[in-house]
Backbone as JSON, one array per atom type, in Angstrom:
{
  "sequence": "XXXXXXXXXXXXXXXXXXXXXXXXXXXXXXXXXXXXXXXXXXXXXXXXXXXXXXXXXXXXXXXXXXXXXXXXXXXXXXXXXXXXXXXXXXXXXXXXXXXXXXXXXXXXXXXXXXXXXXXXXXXXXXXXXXXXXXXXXXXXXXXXXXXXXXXXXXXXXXXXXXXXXXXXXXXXXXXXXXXXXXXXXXXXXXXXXXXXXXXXXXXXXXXXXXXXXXXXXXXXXXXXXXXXXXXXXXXXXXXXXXXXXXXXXXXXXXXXXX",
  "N": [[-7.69, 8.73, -24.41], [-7.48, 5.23, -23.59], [-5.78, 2.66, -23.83], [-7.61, -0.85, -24.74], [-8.36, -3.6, -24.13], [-9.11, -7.39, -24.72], [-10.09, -10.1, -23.14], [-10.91, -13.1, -21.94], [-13.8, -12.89, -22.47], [-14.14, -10.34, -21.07], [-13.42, -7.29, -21.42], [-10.62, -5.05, -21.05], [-8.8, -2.51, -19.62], [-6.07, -0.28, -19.57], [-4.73, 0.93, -16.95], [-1.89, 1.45, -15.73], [1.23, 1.91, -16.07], [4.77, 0.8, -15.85], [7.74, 0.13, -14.11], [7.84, -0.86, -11.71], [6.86, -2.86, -10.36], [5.56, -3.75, -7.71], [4.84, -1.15, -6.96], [2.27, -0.99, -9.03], [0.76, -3.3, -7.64], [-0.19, -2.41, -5.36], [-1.74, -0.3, -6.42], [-3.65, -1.89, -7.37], [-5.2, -3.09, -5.38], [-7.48, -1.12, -5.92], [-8.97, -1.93, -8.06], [-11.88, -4.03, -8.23], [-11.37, -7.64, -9.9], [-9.26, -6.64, -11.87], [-5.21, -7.1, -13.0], [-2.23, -7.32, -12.84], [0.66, -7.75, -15.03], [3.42, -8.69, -16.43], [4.63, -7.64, -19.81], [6.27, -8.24, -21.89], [6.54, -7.94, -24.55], [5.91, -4.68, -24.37], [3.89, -2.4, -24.59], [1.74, -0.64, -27.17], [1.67, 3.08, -27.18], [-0.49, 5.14, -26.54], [-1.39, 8.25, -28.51], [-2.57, 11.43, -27.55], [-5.0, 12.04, -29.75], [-5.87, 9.81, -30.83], [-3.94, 8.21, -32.61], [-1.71, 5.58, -33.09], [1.73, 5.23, -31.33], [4.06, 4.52, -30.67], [6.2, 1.67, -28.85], [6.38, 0.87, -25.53], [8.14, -0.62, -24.87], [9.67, -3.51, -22.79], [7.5, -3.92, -19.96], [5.91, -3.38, -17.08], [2.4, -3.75, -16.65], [-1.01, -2.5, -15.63], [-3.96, -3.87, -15.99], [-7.03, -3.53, -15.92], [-10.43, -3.97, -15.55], [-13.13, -2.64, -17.72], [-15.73, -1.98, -16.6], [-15.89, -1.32, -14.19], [-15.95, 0.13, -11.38], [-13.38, 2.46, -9.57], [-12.1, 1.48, -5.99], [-11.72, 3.63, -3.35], [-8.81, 3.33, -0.92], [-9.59, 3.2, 2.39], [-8.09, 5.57, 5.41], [-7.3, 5.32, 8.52], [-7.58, 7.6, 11.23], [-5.47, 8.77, 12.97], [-6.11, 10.01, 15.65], [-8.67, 8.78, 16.27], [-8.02, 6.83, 18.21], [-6.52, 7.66, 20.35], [-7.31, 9.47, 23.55], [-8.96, 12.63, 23.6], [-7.69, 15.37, 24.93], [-8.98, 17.49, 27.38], [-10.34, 20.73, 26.99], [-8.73, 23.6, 27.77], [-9.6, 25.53, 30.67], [-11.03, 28.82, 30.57], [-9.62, 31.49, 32.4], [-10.34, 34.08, 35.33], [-11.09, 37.2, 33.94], [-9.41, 39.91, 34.61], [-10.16, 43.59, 36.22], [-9.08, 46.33, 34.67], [-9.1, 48.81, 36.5], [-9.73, 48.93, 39.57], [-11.06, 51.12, 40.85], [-12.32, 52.38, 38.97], [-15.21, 52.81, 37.1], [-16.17, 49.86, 36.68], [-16.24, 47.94, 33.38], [-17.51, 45.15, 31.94], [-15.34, 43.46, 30.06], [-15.05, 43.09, 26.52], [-16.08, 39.71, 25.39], [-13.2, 37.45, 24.21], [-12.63, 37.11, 20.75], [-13.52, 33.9, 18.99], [-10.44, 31.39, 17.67], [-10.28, 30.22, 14.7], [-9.3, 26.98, 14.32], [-7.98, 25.2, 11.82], [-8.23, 22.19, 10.56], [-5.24, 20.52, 10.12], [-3.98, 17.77, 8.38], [-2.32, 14.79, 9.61], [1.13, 14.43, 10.28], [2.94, 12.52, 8.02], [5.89, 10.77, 8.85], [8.64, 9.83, 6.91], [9.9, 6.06, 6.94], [11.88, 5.32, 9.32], [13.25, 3.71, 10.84], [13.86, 0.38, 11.4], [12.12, -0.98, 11.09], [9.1, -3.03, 9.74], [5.98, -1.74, 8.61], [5.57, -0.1, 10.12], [4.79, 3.74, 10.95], [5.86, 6.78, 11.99], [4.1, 9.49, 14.02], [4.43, 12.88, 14.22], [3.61, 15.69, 16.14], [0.2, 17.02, 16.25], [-2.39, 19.04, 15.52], [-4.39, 17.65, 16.37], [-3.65, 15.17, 17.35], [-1.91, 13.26, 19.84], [1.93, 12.58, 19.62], [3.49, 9.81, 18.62], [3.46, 6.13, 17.3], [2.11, 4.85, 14.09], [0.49, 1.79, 13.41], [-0.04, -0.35, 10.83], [-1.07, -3.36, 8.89], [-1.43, -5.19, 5.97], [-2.87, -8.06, 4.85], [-3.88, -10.71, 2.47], [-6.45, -9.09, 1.37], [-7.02, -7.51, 3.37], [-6.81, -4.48, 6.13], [-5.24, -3.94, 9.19], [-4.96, -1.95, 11.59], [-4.0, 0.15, 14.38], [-2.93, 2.84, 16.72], [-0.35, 4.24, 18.54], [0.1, 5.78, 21.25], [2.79, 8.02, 22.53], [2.26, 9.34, 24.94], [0.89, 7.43, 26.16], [2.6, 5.36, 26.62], [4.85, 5.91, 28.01], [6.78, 6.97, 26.61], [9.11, 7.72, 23.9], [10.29, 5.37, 22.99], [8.66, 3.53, 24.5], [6.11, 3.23, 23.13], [6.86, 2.6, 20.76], [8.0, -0.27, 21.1], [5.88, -1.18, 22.06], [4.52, -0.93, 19.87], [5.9, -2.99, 17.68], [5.43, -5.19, 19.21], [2.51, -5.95, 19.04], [2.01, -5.44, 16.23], [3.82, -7.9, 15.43], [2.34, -9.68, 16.94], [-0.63, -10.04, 15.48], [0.48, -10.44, 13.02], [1.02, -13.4, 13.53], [-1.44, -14.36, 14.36], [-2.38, -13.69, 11.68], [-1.28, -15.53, 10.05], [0.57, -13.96, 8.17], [3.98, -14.43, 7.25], [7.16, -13.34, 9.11], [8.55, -10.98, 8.18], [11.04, -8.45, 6.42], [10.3, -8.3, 3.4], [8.28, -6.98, 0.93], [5.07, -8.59, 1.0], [1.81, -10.19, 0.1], [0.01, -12.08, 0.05], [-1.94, -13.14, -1.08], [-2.95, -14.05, -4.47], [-2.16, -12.14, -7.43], [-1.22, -12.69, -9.72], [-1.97, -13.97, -13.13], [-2.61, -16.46, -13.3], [-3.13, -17.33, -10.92], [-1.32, -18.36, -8.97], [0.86, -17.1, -6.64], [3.59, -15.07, -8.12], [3.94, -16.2, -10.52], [3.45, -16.01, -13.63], [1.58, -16.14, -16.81], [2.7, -14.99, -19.61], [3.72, -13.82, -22.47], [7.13, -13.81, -24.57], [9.02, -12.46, -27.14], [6.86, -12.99, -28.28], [6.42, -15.7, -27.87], [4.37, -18.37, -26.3], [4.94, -18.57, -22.11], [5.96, -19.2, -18.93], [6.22, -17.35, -16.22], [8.35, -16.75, -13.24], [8.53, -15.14, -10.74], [11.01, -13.17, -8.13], [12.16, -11.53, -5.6], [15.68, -11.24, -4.89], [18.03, -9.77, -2.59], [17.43, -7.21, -2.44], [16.95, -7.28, -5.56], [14.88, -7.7, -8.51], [14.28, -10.69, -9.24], [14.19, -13.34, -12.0], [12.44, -16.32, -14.29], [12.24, -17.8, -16.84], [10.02, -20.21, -18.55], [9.27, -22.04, -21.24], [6.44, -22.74, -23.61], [5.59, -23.58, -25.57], [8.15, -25.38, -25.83], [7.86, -27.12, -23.91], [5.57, -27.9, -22.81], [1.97, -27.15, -21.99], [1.59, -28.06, -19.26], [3.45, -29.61, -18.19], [5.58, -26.86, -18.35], [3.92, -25.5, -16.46], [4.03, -27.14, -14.18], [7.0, -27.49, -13.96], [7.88, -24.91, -13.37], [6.23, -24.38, -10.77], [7.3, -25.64, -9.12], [9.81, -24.41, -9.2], [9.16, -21.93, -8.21], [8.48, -22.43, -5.52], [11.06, -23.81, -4.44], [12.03, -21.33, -4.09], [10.88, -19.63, -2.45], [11.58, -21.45, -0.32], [13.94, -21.42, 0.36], [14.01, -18.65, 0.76], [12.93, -18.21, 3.09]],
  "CA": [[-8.11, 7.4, -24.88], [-6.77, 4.33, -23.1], [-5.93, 0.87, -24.51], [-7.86, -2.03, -24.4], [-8.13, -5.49, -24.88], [-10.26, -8.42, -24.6], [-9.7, -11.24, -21.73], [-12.18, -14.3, -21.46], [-14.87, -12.07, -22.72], [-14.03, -9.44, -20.28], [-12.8, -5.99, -21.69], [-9.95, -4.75, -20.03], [-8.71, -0.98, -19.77], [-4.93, -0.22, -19.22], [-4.7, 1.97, -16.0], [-1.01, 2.36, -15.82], [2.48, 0.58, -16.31], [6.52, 1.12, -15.3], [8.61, -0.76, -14.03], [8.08, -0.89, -10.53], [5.76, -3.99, -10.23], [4.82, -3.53, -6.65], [3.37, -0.04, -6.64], [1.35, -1.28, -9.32], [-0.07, -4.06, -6.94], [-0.65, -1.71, -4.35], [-2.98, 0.04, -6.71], [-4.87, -3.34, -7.62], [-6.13, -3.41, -4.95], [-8.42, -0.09, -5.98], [-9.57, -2.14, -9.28], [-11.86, -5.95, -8.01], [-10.99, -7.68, -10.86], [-7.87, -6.44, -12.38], [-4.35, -8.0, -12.64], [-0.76, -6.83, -13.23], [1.12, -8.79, -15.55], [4.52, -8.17, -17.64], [4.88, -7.0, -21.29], [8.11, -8.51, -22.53], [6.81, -6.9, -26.17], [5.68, -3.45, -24.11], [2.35, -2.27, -24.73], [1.65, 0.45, -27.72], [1.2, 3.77, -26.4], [-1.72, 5.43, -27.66], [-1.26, 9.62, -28.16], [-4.35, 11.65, -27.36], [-5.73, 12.26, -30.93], [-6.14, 8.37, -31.04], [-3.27, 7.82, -33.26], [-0.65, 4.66, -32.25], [2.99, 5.94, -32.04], [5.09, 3.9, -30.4], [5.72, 0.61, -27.57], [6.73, 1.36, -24.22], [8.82, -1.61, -24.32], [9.34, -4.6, -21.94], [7.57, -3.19, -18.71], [4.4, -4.16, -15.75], [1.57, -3.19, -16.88], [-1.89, -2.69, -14.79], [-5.75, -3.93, -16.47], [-8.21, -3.66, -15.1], [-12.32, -4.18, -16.66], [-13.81, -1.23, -18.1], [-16.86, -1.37, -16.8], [-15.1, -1.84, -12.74], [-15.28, 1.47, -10.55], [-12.37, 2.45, -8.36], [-12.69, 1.47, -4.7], [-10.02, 3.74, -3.06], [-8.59, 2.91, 0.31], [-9.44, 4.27, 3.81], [-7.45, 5.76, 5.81], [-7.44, 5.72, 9.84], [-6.99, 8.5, 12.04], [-5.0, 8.46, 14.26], [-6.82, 10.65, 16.96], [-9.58, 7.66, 17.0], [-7.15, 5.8, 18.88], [-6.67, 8.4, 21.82], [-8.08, 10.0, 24.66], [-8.72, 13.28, 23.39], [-7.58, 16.06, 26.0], [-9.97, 18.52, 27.73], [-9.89, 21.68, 26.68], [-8.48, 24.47, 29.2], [-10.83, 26.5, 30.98], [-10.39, 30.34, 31.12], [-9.67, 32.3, 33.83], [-11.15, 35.05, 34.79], [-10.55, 37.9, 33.36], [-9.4, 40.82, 35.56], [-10.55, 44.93, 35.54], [-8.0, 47.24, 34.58], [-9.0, 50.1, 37.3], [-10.65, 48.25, 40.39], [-11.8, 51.89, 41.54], [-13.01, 53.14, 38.47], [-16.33, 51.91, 36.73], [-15.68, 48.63, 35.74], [-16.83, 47.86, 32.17], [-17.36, 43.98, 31.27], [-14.77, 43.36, 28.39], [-15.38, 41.87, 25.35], [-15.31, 38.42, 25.18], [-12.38, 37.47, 23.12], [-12.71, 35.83, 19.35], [-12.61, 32.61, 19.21], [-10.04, 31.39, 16.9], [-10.9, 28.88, 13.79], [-8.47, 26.38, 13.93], [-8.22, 24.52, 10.86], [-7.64, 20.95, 10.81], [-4.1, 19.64, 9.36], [-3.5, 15.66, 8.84], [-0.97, 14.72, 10.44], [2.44, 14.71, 9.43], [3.07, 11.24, 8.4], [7.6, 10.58, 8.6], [9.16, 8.6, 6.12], [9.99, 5.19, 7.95], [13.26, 5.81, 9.4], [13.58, 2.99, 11.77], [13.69, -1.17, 10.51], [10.6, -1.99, 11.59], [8.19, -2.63, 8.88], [4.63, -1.28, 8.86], [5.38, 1.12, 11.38], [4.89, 4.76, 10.13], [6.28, 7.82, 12.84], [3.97, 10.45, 13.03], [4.9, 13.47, 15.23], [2.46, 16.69, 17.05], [-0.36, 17.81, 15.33], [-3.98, 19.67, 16.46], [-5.99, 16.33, 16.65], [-3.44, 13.92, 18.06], [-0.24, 13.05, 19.92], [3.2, 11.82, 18.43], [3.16, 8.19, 18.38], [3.35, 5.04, 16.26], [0.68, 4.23, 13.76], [1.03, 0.28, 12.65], [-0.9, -1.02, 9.58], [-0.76, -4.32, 8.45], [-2.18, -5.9, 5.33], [-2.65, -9.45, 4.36], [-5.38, -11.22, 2.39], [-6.69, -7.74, 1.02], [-7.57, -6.64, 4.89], [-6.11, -3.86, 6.93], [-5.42, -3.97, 10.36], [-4.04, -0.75, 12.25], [-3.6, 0.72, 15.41], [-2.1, 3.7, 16.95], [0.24, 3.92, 19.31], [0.64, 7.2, 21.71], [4.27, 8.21, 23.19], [2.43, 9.38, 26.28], [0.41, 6.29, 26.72], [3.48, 4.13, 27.06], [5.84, 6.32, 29.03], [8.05, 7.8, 25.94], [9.04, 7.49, 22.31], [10.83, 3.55, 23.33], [7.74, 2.48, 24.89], [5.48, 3.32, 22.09], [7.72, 1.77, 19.69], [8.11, -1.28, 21.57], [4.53, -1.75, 21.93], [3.79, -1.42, 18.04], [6.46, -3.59, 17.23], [4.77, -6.35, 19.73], [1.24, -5.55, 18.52], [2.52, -6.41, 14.74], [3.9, -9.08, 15.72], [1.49, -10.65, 17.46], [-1.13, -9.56, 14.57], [1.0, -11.99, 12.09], [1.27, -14.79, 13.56], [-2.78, -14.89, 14.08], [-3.67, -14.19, 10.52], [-0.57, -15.93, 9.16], [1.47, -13.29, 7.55], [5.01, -14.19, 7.62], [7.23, -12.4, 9.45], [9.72, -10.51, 6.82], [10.75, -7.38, 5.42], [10.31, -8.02, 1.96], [6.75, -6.84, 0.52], [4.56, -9.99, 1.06], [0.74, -9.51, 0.58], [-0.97, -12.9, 0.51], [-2.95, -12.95, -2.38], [-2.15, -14.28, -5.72], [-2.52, -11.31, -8.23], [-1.12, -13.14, -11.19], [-2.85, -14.85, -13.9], [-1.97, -18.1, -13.44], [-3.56, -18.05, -9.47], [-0.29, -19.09, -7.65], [1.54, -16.09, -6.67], [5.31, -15.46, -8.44], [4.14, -17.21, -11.78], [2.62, -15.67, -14.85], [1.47, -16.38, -18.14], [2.86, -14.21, -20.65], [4.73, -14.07, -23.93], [8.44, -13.28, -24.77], [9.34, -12.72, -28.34], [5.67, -14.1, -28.97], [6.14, -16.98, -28.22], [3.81, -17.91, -24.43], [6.15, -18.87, -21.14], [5.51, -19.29, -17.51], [7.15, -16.76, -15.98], [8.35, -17.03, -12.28], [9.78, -13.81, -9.95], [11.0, -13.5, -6.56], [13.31, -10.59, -5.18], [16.68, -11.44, -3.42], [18.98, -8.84, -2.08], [16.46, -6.49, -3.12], [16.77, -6.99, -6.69], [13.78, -8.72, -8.84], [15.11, -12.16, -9.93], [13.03, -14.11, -12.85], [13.4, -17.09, -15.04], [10.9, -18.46, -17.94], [9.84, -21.88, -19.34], [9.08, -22.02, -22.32], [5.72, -23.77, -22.99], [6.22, -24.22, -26.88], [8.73, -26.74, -26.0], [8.06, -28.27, -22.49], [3.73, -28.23, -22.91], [1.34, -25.92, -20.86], [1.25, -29.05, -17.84], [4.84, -29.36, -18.13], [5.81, -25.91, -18.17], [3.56, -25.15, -15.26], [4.95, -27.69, -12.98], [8.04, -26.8, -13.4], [7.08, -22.94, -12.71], [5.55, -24.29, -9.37], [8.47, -26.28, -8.41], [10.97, -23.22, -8.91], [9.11, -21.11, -6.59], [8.49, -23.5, -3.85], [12.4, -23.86, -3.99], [12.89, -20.08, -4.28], [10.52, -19.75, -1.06], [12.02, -22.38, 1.07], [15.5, -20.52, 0.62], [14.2, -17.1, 0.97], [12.23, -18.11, 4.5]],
  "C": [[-7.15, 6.35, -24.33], [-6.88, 3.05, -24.21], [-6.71, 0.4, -23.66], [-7.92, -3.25, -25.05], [-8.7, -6.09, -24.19], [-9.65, -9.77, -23.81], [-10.81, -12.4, -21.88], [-13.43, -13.67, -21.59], [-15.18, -10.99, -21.94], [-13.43, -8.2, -21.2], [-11.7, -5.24, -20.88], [-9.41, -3.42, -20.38], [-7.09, -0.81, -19.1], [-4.41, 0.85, -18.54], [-3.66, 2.13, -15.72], [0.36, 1.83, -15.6], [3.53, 1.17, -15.96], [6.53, -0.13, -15.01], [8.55, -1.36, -12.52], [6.88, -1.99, -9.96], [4.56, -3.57, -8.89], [4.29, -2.26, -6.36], [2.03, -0.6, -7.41], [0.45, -2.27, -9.03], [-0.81, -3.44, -5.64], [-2.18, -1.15, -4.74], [-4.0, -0.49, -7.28], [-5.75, -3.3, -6.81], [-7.2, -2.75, -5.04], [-9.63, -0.67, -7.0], [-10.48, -3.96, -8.46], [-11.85, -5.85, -9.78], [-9.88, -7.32, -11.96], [-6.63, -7.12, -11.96], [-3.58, -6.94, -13.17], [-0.02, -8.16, -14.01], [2.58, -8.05, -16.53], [4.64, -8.23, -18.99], [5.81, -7.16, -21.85], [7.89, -7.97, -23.75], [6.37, -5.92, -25.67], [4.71, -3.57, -25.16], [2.35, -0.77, -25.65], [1.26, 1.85, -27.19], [0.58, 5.05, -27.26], [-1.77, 7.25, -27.46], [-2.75, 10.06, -28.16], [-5.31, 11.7, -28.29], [-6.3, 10.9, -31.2], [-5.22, 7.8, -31.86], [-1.91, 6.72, -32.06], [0.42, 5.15, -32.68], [3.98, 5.24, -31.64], [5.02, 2.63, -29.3], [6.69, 1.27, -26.42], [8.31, 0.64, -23.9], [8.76, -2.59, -23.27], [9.05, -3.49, -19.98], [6.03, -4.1, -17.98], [3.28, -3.36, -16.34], [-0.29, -3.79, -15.89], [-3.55, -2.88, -15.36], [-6.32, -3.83, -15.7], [-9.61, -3.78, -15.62], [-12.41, -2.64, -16.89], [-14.52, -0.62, -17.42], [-16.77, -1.09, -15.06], [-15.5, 0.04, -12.48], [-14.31, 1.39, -9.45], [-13.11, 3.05, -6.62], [-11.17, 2.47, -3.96], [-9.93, 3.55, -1.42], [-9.2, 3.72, 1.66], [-8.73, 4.59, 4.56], [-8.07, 6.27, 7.34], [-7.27, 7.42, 10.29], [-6.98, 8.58, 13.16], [-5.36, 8.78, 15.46], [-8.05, 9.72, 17.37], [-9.04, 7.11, 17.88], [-6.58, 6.47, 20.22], [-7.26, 9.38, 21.99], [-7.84, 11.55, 24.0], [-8.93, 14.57, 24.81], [-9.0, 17.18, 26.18], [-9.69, 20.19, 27.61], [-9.83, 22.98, 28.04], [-9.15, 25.24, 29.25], [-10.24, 27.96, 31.71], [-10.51, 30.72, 32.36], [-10.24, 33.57, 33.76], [-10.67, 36.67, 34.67], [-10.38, 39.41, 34.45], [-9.82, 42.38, 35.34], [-9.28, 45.77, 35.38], [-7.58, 48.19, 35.66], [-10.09, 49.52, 38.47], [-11.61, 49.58, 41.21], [-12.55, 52.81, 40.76], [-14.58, 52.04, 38.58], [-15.94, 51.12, 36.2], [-16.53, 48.28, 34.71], [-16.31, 46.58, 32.12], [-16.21, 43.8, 30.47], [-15.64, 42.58, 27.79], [-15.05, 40.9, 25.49], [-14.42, 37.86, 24.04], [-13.08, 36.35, 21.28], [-12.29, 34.97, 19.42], [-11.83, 32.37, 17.97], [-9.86, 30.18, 16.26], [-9.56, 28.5, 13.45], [-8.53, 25.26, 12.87], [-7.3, 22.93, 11.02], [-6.71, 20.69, 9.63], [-4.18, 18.44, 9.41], [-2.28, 15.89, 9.18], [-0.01, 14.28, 10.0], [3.16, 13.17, 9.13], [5.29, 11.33, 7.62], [7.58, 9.79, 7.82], [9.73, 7.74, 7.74], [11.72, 5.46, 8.29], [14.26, 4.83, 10.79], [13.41, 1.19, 10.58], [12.99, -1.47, 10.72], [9.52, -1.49, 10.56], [7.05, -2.6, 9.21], [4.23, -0.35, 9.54], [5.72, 3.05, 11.13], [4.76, 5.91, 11.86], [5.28, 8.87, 12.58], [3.92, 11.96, 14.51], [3.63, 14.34, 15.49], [1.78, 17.06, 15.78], [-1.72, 18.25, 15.8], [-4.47, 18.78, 16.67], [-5.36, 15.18, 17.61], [-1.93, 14.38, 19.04], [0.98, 12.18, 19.34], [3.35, 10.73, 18.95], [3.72, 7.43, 17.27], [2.28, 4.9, 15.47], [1.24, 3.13, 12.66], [0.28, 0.33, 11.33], [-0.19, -2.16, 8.78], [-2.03, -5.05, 7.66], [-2.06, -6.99, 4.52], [-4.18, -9.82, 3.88], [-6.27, -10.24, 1.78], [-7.59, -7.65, 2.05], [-6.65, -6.07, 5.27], [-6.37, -4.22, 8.13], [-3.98, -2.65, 11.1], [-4.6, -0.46, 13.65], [-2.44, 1.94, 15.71], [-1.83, 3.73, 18.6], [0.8, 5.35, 20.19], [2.32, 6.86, 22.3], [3.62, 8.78, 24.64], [1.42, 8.26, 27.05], [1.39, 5.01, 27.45], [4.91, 4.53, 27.61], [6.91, 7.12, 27.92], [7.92, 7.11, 24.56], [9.05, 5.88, 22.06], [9.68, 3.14, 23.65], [6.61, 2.37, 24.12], [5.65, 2.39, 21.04], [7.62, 0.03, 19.94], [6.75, -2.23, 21.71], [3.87, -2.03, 20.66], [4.24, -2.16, 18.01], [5.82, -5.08, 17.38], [3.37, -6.73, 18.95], [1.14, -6.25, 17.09], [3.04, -7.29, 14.85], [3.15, -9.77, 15.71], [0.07, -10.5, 16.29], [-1.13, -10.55, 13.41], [0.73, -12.77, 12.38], [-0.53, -14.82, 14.02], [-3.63, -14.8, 12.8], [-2.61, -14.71, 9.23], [0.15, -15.48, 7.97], [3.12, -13.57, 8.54], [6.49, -13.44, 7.87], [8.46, -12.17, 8.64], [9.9, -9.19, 6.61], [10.81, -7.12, 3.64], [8.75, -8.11, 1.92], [5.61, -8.25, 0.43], [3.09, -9.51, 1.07], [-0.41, -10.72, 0.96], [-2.45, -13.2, -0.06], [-2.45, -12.62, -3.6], [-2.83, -13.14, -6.55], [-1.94, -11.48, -9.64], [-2.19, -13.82, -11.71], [-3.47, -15.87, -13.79], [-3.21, -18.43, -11.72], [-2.65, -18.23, -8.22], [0.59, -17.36, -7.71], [3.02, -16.23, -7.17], [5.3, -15.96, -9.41], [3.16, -16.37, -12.34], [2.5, -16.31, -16.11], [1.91, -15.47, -18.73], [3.48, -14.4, -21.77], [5.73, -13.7, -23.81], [8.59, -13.93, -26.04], [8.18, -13.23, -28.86], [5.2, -15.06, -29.33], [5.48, -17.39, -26.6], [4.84, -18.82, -23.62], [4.94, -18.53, -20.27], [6.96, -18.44, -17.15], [7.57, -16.4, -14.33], [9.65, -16.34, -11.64], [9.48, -13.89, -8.94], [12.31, -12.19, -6.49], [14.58, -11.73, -4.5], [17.42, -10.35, -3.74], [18.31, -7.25, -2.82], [16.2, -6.01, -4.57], [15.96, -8.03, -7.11], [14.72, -9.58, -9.31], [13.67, -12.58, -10.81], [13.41, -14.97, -13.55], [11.72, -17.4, -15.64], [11.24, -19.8, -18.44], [8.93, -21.85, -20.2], [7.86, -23.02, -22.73], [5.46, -24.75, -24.67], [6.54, -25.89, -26.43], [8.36, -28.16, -25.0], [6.56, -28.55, -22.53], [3.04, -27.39, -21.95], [1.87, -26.99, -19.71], [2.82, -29.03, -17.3], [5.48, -28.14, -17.52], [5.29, -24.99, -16.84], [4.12, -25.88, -13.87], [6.24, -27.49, -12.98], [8.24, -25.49, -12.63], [6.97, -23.49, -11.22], [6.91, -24.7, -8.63], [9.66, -25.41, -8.2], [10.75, -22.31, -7.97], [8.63, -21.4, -5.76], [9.63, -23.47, -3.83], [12.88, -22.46, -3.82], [12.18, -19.51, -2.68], [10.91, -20.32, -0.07], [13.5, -21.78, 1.22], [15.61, -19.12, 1.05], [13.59, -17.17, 3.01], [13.29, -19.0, 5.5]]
}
């Protein structure tokens, strides 16, 4: 039995919370319609019999509608993206005793090779988006990019014997993503950036929520890879109030981080 709760006459269903904000935006994108938002009073957590036992405490939590089905992602492969080789042609097979009676052989069994995916490396270089993925039955070892902004993918794969070696592979994704950004206006960074507001509120970096139960604008931004946040209080300062300030903190927290 999941929680829910009621939104603008929407029903919402509580698909799955921690602490780690950005996985749980990753998997937004599976839900249209759902948001991530923070829980400064943590969200009751409901045991299977249906009985309430306890709160989770202050953590991210992921809604989504009830009545919503999950869209889940696609995933390339990488062997679309090259020339697949020709397979080697037997030779012929010789007789054991050229002066006895020669007897045909058997033609050998063929043998059912089962398809593996391919071995995808943790990233192990600084270049973001760019995922290593070495030999495997369908492809060769390469680059494969993926870049998403706007909730679109855009990938490509990148062979090591298309571009002379491991460096020229590399060199070519790197360009590729590059050039990629700057035509659909993702800027260029390694901090998680997606380009689509998935808060409440509309503006990305600002939420509505409560603390202590009382409602705030609440406005996060990483630096040095730790989350940073600060609230305004709307009690005192007024929703209009309290929102322009919100906006004005992370326009200044953007123009320092870029």
């Amino acid at each position: 039995m999941k929680l829910e709760r009621r939104r603008d006459g929407i029903v919402y269903v509580l698909e799955d919370y921690g602490t780690d904000a950005e996985r749980l935006r990753c998997l937004l994108t599976r839900w249209l319609g759902g948001y991530v938002q923070w829980e400064a009073t943590g969200i009751p957590l409901i045991s299977p019999d249906g009985v309430q036992s306890r709160s989770s405490g202050p953590t991210w939590a992921l809604w989504r509608p009830r009545d919503v089905v999950e869209v889940l992602p696609e995933l390339e492969d990488p062997a679309d993206f090259l020339d697949t080789p020709a397979p080697p042609v037997p030779s012929e097979m010789s007789h054991d005793n050229a002066d006895s009676d020669a007897t045909e052989a058997a033609p050998p069994k063929k043998r059912v090779r089962r398809y593996v995916p391919p071995r995808l490396q943790p990233r192990s270089t600084k270049y973001k988006n760019l995922t290593r993925i070495e030999m495997g039955p369908k492809h060769r070892p390469g680059y494969l990019v993926r870049i998403s902004w706007a909730k679109k993918t855009y990938a490509k794969y990148f062979a090591d014997a298309a571009y002379g070696d491991r460096l020229g592979s590399l060199t070519a994704a790197v360009e590729w993503r590059d050039q990629i950004e700057r035509e659909v206006g993702k800027p260029r960074t390694n901090r998680p950036v997606i380009g689509v507001a998935y808060s409440n509120t509309g503006v990305i970096g600002i939420t509505r929520t409560t603390k202590a139960g009382k409602p705030i604008f609440q406005v996060t931004w990483y630096e040095n890879g730790r989350q940073r946040r600060r609230v305004f209080n709307i009690d005192h300062m007024g929703e209009q109030k309290a929102f322009k300030a919100a906006r004005k903190m992370r326009t200044e927290v953007e123009r320092q981080m870029i």
